[in-house]
C-alpha positions as CSV (number, residue, x, y, z in Angstrom):
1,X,-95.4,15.5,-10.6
2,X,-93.8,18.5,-9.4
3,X,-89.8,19.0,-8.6
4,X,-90.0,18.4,-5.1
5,X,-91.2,14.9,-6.3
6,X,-87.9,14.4,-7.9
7,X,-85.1,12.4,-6.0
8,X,-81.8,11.6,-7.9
9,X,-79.9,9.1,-6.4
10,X,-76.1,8.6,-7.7
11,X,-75.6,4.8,-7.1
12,X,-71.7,4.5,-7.7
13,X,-69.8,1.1,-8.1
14,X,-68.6,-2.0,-10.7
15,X,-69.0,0.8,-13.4
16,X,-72.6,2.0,-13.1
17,X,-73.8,-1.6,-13.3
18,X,-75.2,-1.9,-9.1
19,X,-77.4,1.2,-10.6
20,X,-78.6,-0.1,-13.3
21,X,-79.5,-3.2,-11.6
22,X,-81.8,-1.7,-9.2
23,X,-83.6,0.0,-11.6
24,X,-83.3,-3.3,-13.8
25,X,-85.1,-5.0,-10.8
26,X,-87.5,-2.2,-10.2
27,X,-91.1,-2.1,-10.3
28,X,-92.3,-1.5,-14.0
29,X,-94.2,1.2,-13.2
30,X,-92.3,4.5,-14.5
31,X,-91.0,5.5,-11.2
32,X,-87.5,4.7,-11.5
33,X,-85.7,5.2,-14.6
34,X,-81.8,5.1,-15.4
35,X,-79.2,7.9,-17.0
36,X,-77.8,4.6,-19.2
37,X,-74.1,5.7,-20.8
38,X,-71.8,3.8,-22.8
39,X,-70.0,2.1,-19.9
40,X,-73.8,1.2,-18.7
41,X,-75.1,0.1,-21.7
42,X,-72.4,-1.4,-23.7
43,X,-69.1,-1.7,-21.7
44,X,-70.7,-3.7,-19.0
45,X,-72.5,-6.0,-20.5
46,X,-69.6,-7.2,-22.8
47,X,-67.5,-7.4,-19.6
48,X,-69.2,-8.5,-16.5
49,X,-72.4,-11.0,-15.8
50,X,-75.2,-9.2,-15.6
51,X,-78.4,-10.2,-13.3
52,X,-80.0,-8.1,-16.2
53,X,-80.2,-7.5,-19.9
54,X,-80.0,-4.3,-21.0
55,X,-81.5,-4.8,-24.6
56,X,-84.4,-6.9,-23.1
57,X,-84.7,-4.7,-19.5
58,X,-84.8,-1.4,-20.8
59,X,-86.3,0.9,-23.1
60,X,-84.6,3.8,-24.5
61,X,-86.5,7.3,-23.8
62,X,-84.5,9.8,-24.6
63,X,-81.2,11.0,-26.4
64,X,-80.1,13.8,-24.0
65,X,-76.2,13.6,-25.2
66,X,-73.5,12.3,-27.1
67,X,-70.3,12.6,-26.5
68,X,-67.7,11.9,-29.4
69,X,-64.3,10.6,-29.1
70,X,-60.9,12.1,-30.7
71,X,-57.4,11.8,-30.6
72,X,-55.4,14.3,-30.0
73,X,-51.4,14.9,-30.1
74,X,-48.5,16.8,-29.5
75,X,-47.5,19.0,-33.1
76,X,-44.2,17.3,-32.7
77,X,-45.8,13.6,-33.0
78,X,-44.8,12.3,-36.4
79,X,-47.9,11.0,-37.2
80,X,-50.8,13.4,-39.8
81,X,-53.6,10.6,-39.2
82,X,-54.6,7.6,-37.2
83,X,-53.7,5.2,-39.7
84,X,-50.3,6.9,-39.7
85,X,-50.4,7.0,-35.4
86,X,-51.3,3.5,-35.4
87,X,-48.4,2.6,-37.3
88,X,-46.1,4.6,-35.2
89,X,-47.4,3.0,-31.6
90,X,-46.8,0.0,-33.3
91,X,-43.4,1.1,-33.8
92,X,-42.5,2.4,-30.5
93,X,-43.8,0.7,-27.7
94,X,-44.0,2.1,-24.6
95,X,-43.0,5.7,-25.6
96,X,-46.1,7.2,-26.0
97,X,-48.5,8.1,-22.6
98,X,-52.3,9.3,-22.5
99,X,-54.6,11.0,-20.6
100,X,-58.1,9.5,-19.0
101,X,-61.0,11.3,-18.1
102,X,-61.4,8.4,-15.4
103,X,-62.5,4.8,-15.4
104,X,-65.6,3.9,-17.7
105,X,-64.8,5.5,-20.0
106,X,-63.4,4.6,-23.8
107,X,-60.0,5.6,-23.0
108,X,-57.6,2.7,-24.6
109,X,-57.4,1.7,-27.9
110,X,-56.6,-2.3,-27.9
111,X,-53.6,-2.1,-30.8
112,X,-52.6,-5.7,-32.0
């Protein structure tokens, strides 16, 4: 295969899963394969009903990325750890914002 072989095809909607369905439905001969992401791989399938399993439908290739998570606050939050953050939400409902990077994405802790 040479690069003018290649076609990359963004297929956007209901959080990457209508792309990784039509590779899920795909012919199973290595022609078609899937950038699979957390929202892809594990967000959707604990969220939506899926024509597709994506344990049993897919097999990994690759690591190209990972992409860790943090937290990060204002010096002036009174809180020196999560534990101690988690506390203070708790505390204070509703006076606290955050920022997304844009839907998909693990962006919102679930507090109880």
């Amino acid at each position: 295969m040479t690069i003018k072989d290649l076609i990359i095809e963004n297929v956007a909607g209901a959080g990457g899963s209508i792309g990784i369905g039509r590779v899920a439905r795909a012919a199973p001969d290595g022609y078609m394969i899937a950038l699979g992401i957390w929202s892809t791989q594990v967000v959707n399938p604990a969220t939506y009903s899926l024509s597709y399993d994506v344990v049993k439908d897919f097999e990994p290739i690759a690591l190209l990325a990972s992409s860790p998570l943090m937290v990060a606050g204002k010096k002036s939050l009174p809180a020196n750890d999560l534990e101690e953050l988690i506390a203070w939400l708790k505390a204070n409902p509703n006076k606290a914002t955050q920022g997304s990077a844009g839907v998909g994405i693990p962006d919102r802790p679930q507090l109880p």
